[in-house]
Structure formats: structure tokens, C-alpha cells
N, C-alpha and C positions, 0 to 999 in steps of 0.2 A: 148608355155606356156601361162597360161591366167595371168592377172593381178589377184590380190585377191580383191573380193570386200571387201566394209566397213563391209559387216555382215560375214566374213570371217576371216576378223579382230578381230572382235566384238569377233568370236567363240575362236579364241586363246587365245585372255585376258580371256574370261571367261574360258579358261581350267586353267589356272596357279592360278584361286581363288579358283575354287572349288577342284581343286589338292590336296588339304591341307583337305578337307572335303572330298571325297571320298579315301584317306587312310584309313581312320576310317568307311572305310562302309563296311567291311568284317562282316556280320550278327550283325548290333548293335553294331559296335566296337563304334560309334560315341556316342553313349548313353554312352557304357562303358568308354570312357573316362572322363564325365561327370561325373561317380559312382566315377571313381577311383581319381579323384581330390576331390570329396567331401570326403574321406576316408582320402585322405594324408593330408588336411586341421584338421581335426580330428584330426588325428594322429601328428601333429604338434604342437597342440595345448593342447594335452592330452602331450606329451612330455617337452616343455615350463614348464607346472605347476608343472610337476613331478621331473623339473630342479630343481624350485624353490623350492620345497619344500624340495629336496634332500639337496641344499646347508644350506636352514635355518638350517634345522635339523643337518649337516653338523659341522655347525658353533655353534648351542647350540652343541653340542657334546664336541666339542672343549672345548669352555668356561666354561664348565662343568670340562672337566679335569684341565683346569687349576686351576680352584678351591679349587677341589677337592688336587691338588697337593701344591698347598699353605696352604692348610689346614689341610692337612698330614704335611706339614713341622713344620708348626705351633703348631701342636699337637706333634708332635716327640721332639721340643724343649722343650715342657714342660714334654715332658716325661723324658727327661733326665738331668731335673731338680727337677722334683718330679717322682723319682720310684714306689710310692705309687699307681701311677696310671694307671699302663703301660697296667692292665684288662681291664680297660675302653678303652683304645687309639687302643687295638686289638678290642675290640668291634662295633669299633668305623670304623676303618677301613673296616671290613667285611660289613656292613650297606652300606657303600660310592661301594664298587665293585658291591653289590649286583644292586643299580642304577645305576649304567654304564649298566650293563647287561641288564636291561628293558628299557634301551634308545636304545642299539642297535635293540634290538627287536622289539623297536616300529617303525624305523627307517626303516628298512627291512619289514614290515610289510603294512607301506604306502605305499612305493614305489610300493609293489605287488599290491596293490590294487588299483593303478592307471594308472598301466599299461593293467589291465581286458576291462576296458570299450570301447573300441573301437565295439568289437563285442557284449556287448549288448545297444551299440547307434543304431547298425546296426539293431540289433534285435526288438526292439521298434517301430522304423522307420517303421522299412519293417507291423509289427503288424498292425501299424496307416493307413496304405496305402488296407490293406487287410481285413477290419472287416464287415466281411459279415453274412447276418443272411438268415438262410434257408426258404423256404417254406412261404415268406410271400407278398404273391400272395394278400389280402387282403390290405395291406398299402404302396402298389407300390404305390412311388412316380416319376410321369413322368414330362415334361416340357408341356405348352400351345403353340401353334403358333395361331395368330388370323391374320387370312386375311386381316376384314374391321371388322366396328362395327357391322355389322349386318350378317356376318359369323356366324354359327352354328359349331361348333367343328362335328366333322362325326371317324369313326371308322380307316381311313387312307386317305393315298394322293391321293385315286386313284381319277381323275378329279380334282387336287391340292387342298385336304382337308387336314388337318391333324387332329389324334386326340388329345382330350384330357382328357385325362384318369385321373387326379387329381377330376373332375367334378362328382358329384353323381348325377344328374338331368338326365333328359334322353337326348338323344342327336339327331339331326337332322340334316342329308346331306344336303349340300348347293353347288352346282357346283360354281367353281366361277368364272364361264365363264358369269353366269348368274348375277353377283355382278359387280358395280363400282369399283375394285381394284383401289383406293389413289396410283397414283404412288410414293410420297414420304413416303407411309406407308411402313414396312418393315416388316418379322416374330417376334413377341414380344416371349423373352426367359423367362417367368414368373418366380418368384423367389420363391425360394423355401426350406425348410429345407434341412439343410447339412445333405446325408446321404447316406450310402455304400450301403443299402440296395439292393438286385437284383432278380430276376425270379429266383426260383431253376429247378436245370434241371428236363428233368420231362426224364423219361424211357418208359413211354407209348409212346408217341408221336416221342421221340429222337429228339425234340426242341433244335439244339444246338444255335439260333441266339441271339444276346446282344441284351439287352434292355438300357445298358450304359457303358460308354466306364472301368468304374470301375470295368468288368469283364473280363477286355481283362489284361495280363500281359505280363513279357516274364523274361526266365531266366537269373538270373545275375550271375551265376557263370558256370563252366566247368562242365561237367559227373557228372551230379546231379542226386541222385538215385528216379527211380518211383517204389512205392510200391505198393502192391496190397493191402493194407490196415495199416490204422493205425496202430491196434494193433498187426497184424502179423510183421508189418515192413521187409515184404517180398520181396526182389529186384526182380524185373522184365525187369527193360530198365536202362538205363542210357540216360538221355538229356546234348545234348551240348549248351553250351551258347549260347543266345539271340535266342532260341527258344521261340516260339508266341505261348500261350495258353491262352484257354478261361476257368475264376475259376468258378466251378461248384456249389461248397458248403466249409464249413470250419468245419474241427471240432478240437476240446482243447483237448488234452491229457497231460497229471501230467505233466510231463517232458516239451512238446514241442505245436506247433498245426501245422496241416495240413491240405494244400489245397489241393481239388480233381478237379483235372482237364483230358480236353480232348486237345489235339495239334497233327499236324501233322508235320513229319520231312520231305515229295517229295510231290508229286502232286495230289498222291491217296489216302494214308493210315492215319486212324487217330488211337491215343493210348491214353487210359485212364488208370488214376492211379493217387496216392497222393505223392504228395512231401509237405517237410518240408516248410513255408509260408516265412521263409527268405529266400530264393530262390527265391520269384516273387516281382518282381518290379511292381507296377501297372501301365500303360499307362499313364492314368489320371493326376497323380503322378508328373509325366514328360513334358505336357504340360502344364496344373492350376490345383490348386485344381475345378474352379468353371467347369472344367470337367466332373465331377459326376452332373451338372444338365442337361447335355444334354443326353436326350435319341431318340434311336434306333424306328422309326418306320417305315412300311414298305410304301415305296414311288413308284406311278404312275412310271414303265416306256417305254418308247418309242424306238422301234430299226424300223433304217434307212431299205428305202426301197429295201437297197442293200443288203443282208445278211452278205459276206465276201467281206469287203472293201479291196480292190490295190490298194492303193493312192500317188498322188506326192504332193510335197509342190510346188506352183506354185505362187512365191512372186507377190509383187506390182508391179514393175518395171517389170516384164515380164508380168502380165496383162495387164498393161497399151494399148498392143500391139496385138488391136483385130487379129490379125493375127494368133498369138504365140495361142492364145487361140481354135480357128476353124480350124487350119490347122495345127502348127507345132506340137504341143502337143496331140491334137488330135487325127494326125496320128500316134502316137507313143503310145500310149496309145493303140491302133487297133492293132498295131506291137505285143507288149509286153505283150498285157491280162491285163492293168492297166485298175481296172473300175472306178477311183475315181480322183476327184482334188480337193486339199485343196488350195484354193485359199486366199490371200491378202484382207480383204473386209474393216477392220480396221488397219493399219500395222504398222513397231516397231517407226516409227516418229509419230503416231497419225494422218496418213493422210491415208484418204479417198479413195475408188474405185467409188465411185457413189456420185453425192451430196445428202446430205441428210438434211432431216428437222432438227432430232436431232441433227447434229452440228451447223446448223444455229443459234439453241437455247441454245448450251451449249458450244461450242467452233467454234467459226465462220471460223477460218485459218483453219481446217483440211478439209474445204469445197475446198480451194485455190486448191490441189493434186488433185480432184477428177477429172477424165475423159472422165465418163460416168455419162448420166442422168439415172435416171433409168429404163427407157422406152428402152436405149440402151442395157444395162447390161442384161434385163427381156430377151430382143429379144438373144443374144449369148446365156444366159441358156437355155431357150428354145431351142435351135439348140445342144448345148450338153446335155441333158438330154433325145431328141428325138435318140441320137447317144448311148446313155446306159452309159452317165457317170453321175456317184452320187456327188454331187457340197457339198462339206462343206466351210462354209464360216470361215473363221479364222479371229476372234475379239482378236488382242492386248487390253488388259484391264486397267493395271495400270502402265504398261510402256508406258507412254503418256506423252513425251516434250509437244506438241501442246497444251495441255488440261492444263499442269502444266504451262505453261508461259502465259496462259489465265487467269489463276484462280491462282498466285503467294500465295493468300492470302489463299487457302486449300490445295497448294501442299506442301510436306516436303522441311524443310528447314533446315539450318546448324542456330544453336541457337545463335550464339555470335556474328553474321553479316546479317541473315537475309536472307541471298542469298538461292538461290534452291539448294537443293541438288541434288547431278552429281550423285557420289560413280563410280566403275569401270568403265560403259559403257559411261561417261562423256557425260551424258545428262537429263535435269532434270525429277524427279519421282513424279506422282502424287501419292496422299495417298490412300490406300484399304480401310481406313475409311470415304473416302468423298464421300457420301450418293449422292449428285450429279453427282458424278461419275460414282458411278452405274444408275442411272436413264438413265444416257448418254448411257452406252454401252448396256444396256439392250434395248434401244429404236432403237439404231442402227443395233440388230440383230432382232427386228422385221421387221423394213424396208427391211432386207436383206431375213428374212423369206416370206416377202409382195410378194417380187420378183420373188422368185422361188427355194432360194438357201435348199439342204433340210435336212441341218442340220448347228450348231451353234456350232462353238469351241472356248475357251475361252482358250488365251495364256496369257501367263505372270499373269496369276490369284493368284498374290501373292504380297509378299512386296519386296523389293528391297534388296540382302545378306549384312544386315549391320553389321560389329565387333562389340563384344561385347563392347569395349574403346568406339568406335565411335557411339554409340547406344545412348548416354547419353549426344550428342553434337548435335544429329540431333531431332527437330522436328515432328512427326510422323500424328501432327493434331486428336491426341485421344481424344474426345471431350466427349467420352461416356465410357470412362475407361473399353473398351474392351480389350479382349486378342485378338492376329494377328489370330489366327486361329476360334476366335469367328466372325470375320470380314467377311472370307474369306468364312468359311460354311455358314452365314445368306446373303451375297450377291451371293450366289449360290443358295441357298433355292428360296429367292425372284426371281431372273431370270426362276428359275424350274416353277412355280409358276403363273409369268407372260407371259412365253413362253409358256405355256401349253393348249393355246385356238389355236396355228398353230399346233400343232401335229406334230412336226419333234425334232429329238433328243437334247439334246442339251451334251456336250462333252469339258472335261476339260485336261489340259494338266500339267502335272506335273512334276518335278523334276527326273530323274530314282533312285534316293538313296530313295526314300521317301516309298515305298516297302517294307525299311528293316529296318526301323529306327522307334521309338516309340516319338520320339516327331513332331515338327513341322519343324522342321530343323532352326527355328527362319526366317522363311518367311513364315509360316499360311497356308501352307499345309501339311494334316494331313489324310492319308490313308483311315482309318474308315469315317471321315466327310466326306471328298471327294463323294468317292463311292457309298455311301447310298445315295444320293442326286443325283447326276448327272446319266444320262443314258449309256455315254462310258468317262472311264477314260483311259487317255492314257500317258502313261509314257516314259521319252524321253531316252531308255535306251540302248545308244549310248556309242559302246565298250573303243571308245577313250576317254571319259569322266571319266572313271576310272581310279583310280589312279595302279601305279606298288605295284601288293599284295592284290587287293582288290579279295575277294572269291578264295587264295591263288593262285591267278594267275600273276605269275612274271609281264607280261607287258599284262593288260585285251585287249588294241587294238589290240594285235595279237591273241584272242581267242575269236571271234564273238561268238561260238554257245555257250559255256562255262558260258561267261561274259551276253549272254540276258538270258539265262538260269534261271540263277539263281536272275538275278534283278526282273525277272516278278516270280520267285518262290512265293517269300515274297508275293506277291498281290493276285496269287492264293489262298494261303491259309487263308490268312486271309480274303477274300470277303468270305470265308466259314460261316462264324458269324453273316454275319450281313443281317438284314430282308431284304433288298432288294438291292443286291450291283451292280454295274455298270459292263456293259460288258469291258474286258480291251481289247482295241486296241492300241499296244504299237506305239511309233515312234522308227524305228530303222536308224543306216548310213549306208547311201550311200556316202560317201564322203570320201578324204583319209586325214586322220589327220597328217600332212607334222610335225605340231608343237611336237609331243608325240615325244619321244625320245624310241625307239624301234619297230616306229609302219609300220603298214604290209600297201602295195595297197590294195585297197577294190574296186576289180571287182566282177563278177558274183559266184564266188566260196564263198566269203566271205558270198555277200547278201546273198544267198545258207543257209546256216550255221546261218544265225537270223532267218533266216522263219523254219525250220527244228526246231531249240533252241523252236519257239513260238508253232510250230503243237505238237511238242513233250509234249505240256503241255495243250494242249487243243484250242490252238487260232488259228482259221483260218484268222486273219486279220492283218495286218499292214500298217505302213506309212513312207515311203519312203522320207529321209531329205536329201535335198541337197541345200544350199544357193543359192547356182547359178543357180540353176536348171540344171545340167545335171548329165544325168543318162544312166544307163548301157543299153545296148539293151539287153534281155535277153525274157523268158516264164515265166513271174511273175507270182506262183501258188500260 
């Protein structure tokens, strides 16, 4: 039996956190839970006033009769002292019933009409979130990115332009290979009117791709009916919740209004038709309003010289070990048909494979780990790349103790003591907003790009999973009052950007729930932003990290093909939308998760069954995770 190491460790804690967040990732159940507290919240509080008003009314009712029955006594005594009057005191009496009867009626009549509003709060809401205007291609409003000052906005990314379509002047290509890129300059988000406004879809062309995330929605309720048109209100389909469609156009009818959308429910088929517009939740909605100022354009991109990458994960501590590199791994690699290694080149302590300038200059201790100069490290790539293996270097990004115990005064902190914050992996996190930070690791996978490695993958490209309690005790270093996902796409943007003069891919790694869920998961990674920006997204959609029930599957670690299935579904279909979206190379396991409470050996039959799950959807590529590095001997196809 082997010992477990620390990152083995590391993987157990972090199953028992995220536990609790993939139960709720059965298609959006995690959003849906979200909907459905803001409903009970509602309904709590529509309830409360309806207390209140029941009892006041309650209690006049009351003192009403008692009044009224003191003032029948009162009047009955004098009647029975003056008979003369007894016409009046009937008169008098029928007047007094007559207003009991329009108090109970009033009574009865508020109550009903404070128990209505729940669903037109819903209704309002959902309105506010979905006001789209057709066919106005003339006052598209898009966002600016400006390189440097002397950038020319150009028509797309391709050679790292973007355009800018807000601009009536004419516009002129500028490569910006050929410009002084400001390393501390970053893409500027120009500000802009609030507005839903979007591209109508066009029928000539069958243009389905978003120009803002304001078109993208997904179902909030069960077997919502699609019509073939408004006013036939002809059923044709039924959609299950947290189905992802893209809104086409909106139209107002007396009664109701409906959006016309296109979505797909597998891998091939897409359905058009209108459903009712309180049915879509909009995306946007769900992460910021300031959502709607980010648009969709289509971006430069670059695929690895490999076509269909078989990669392992090949840590630090086994690099370390020129040996392990040229000959153990090597030879196994030859064995098995693997043509790739994702190797350790920034790793999860923030130390080093190589010394480098950029840490000399921005964190001097992750230079202390490094083993190789880079004349050493050039000369081994050299030697596996002549052998047919594709080298991706893997940059740890914002999971960096070394960088945050350097820099105390930008990394996150606990607010009422000052100290770094640890959270789960008890080790401190630097911030996704320290603009230094990025310069670091962007200059580190140049160096690594200098060398020979020939591609760039960015792990931990996020914030650290804080609770919502504890969100509001820790420091984040937000100095520019960004949202986590505004952070996470414009230090993606700029690395696209400034990596684009090596021409080698560059490849981000993300969450596997992140596929099916519409917000950001509150760590600033976001499907749509991601994909359109980067070259290969790769999702780590590792069966054991499912919780029991996720995509109705009693325990996901005993159904590899089932559970990658359906996690890479979500991403399929939605890279369908958008102008230019990343190749997806999932990470699947190789490893047996001992900690899951149901879970299966993961040998050759299992892996079998993720690669089958991926081909079965069109992905000839995957990556093979195992902390330890050891892996099955098999014919990896």
C-alpha cells in the first residue's frame, strides 16, 4: 500500500466541501436552489404582512362588535323605557349588521389579494431580466478593449485585436505584435448604457452565435410547453428544467409575452419554438447586472501541434527527477499511446521548475524550489518533443502561498486580525484581483513558452470557494469594484493577448459543475467567458467529485461513462452560441476515490468508459489525473 501524499489529502478535503455543491448540480439544480430561496423569502414575507393585517383587521372586528353590542344594550334600555321608539332601535339595528357584513367582506377580500403576488413578483422579475428589442442591428451596443494608446480597434482578435463596434469612424488593423503592450496595461471594459438590447436572429444566414450574455437563458421550471407560435399557442415539445437556450426575439401578446428561442436537449439536435418569458431566467441575471456590458466577439484561435492530445499529469516532485522524465515516463508513454505531459512548471505551493526572471522580480522564494536553469529544462524538452511528446506546461495561478506570504499587503485576508487567509486547503490565497499577480504568471508562461514548452494551462484560474457567512469577514483586495468573474475573464483576455506573439495554445482548467450551472459558482468561473477567450477549456469532470444523485445517478463514482457524459454535455451545447469557443479537452480520473462512500476501483474498464462517454460526443482528447502519478498500463485511444 502506498502512503497518501499531501495532494491526496488535499483531494479528500476538497471532496467533503464541494459535496454539498455538486448535490445541487443535477442540470442547475444549484441555481435552482438559489430561485427557490428567493421565492420562500417572498413568500415569507408576503405571509408576515398578511399576518398582520389579518390580526389588525381581526381585532377591529372585534372592537367593532363589542360596540356595537354595548350600543344595542344601550339602545334596547331605552327602548324599554320609551316604547315610542322601538322603529327607530329596529332601524337602527339593521344599519349596525349591515356594517359587520362589509367588514367581513373587506376582510376576506385583502387577505385574497395578498396572497396573489408571489407570482406576479415572479412575473415582473423574469419581464425585467428579458426586454429585448428586435432587429436593431443599427444601435448595437458592444464593449471597447484598447490594447495600448496607440491601438486601432480592427474588426476581431485575430492577431490579438478586438473590435470596437460602439466607434463610427473608420477603423484600422493594428497587430500587436507590432505595438509596445504596457505590461501593467490590461483590456479596458468601456462603460456603457444599460441595455438588453441584442442581434435578432437572422434566417438567411441561421447566425445562431451571442453577442451578449443577455441572450443566453435557461429554464426555471419543469415540462414547459414550446409552441409553434404565439398565437396558435400550439404545443410541439415539452422542456425540462435548466435547459440552456439562446432568446431569439420577444413578442407581447394581450394576455402574456413570449420568447422565441432555439436550444438543444443531446449532442446533435437543436428545437425552435416560443415559450412563455417567465420561464427564462436570463444568465446575466445570475451573475451581475453589469453582465449585459460584456460582448461576444469572435477571438484568434490556436490548436496545439498535437491534434488529439493522451496526456498525464506529471507533478513537480516527479519532475524534479530528470530521470522520471526521459526514461520512466517516457517509456510508458511509448507503451500506452500517451502523446502528451502536463507537467508542474508553476505548482500548487507557488514553486518553480526552472528559475526564472519573473520570480526574481515578483516573488523571489518560488525561485528557492527551482531545479533546473533553463538551459537544463530547454535541453529535456528538446529530447521529448524530438520522442513525439506535446509538453503543456501547467501554471498554478492564484493558488500561490509563496506569492501571498511575499506580497501579505495584496493577498486576502481575514478582516478583524489581518492575518492571510488559509479557508479549506490551510494555506494562504493570493487575490485574482492583484493585477501584479497576473503580470507574474503571464511572464512565467512566457519564459516557459521561450523554452520550448507548447502550450500554457492555467490551473486554479479562480478565487478560493468562500461561504457566503465567511465572504464578508475575509478581504478580497477589490480595489476596482469588480465582479469575481469580471476579474477572471479580463486576466484571461490579457494573457490571450500577451501570449499571442509565441503562437502556442493557451488552456484553462475548470471546475467540472461549471458546464451546467449559470452563474459563476462564486469563484469567477463562467462557461461563456471562459471559452470564447481561451483556445482549450478543460473541465475537471472527475466521476468521484459528484455528489450521490447528481444527473440521477445514486453514487456518480460507480458510473464513469454516465457521470463524464453528461458533465461535458452542458459545454457541448452551449460552445454552440458563441462566436468563437474553445476546443474542450476534459480532465478525467484515473485514480480510485478510497474516500466516496460507494465508490468502484478505477482500472482499465472504468478509464474505457470516460474516453467512450467523451468520443461519444465528439472529443477525441483527454487528460489523465492522477496525484501520484501512477497510472494504468493500457492502449490509450
Amino acid at each position: 500500500m502506498f502512503k497518501k501524499t499531501n495532494q491526496e489529502k488535499q483531494e479528500k478535503k476538497w471532496y467533503k466541501i464541494v459535496n454539498r455543491n455538486y448535490q445541487l448540480s443535477k442540470k442547475g439544480k444549484l441555481t435552482m436552489k438559489r430561485i427557490n430561496a428567493e421565492k420562500i423569502a417572498k413568500t415569507a414575507i408576503i405571509l408576515f404582512v398578511t399576518s398582520l393585517v389579518t390580526i389588525a383587521l381581526l381585532f377591529s372586528y372585534i372592537a367593532i362588535n363589542i360596540l356595537s353590542e354595548k350600543a344595542f344594550a344601550k339602545k334596547a334600555q331605552i327602548n324599554e323605557n320609551k316604547n315610542q321608539e322601538s322603529k327607530e332601535n329596529i332601524t337602527l339595528n339593521k344599519k349596525e349588521n349591515k356594517f359587520e357584513e362589509e367588514i367581513k367582506i373587506a376582510t376576506t377580500t385583502i387577505i385574497e389579494q395578498l396572497a396573489d403576488p408571489i407570482d406576479d413578483a415572479n412575473n415582473t422579475n423574469t419581464e425585467a431580466t428579458n426586454t429585448f428589442i428586435k432587429n436593431d442591428n443599427k444601435n448595437n451596443n458592444l464593449i471597447k478593449i484598447e490594447l495600448s494608446e496607440e491601438s486601432s480597434p480592427s474588426t476581431n482578435l485575430n492577431n490579438a485585436n478586438i473590435v470596437n463596434l460602439n466607434s463610427k469612424e473608420d477603423t484600422k488593423v493594428t497587430n500587436v505584435e507590432e505595438n509596445n503592450l504596457n505590461k501593467n496595461e490590461e483590456p479596458k471594459l468601456e462603460e456603457q448604457e444599460k441595455t438588453n438590447k441584442i442581434l435578432s436572429y437572422s434566417e438567411k444566414n441561421n447566425n445562431l452565435t451571442i453577442s451578449s450574455l443577455n441572450q443566453l437563458g435557461f429554464i426555471n421550471a419543469g415540462n414547459v410547453s414550446l409552441f409553434d407560435s404565439p398565437e396558435s399557442k400550439k404545443e410541439i415539445a415539452k422542456i425540462r428544467y435548466g435547459t440552456f437556450v439562446k432568446v431569439l426575439e420577444k413578442y407581447n401578446a394581450t394576455d402574456t409575452t413570449y420568447n422565441r428561442i432555439v436550444y438543444s436537449d443531446d449532442e446533435s439536435s437543436e428545437k425552435q419554438g416560443w415559450v412563455k418569458s417567465i420561464f427564462i431566467t436570463n444568465i446575466s441575471s445570475y451573475i451581475k447586472p453589469s453582465s449585459s456590458n460584456i460582448v461576444f466577439e469572435p477571438i484568434k484561435k490556436i490548436h496545439g501541434r498535437v491534434k488529439n492530445v493522451r496526456g498525464i499529469y506529471i507533478s513537480y516532485s516527479t519532475a524534479t527527477t530528470k530521470s522520471n522524465l526521459l526514461e520512466k515516463y517516457l517509456r510508458f508513454a511509448k507503451r500506452n499511446n500517451i502523446n502528451a505531459f502536463v507537467i508542474d512548471v508553476k505548482g500548487d505551493d507557488g514553486q518553480l521548475l526552472f528559475k526564472s526572471e519573473a520570480a526574481n522580480k515578483h516573488a523571489p522564494a518560488a525561485n528557492n524550489f527551482a531545479v533546473y536553469s533553463k538551459e537544463e529544462l530547454k535541453e529535456i524538452i528538446n529530447t521529448l518533443k524530438a520522442e513525439g511528446i506535446y509538453l503543456i506546461a501547467r501554471i498554478v495561478c492564484f493558488k500561490d502561498p509563496t506569492y501571498a506570504r511575499t506580497h501579505k499587503d495584496k493577498a486576502i485576508i481575514y478582516k478583524d486580525t489581518g492575518e492571510l487567509y488559509t479557508g479549506i486547503y490551510k494555506i494562504p490565497w493570493a487575490s485574482a484581483y492583484d493585477r501584479e499577480l497576473w503580470n507574474y504568471n503571464i511572464e512565467v508562461a512566457k519564459e516557459a513558452a521561450e523554452i520550448g514548452f507548447d502550450e500554457i494551462q492555467y490551473d486554479y484560474v479562480r478565487f478560493p470557494e468562500i461561504s457566503k457567512e465567511l465572504r464578508n469577514k475575509v478581504d478580497l483586495r477589490n480595489q476596482r469594484n469588480e465582479t469575481m468573474f469580471e476579474a477572471i475573464y479580463k486576466f484571461l483576455l490579457k494573457s490571450k493577448i500577451e501570449l499571442s506573439s509565441y503562437n502556442i495554445p493557451l488552456a484553462a482548467d475548470i471546475f467540472g459543475l461549471v458546464p451546467n450551472v449559470v452563474d459563476d459558482l462564486g469563484i469567477g468561473q463562467q462557461w461563456e467567458l471562459i471559452s470564447n477567450v481561451v483556445d482549450y477549456i478543460c473541465p475537471m469532470v472527475y466521476p468521484s467529485h459528484y455528489a450521490n444523485g447528481s444527473f440521477k445517478l445514486p453514487v456518480p463514482d460507480a458510473y464513469p461513462y454516465e457521470t463524464v457524459y453528461n458533465s461535458v454535455l452542458g459545454g457541448v451545447i452551449r460552445n454552440r452560441y458563441l462566436p468563437s469557443p474553445a476546443k474542450i479537452r476534459p480532465w478525467i480520473q484515473a485514480f480510485t476515490a478510497t474516500w466516496v462512500k460507494g465508490h468502484i476501483t478505477y482500472g482499465e474498464s472504468e478509464i474505457r468508459k470516460q474516453i467512450k462517454a467523451l468520443k461519444d460526443l465528439g472529443i477525441n482528447e483527454y487528460m489523465l489525473w492522477n496525484a501520484s502519478n501512477r497510472y494504468i498500463e493500457m492502449n490509450y485511444e
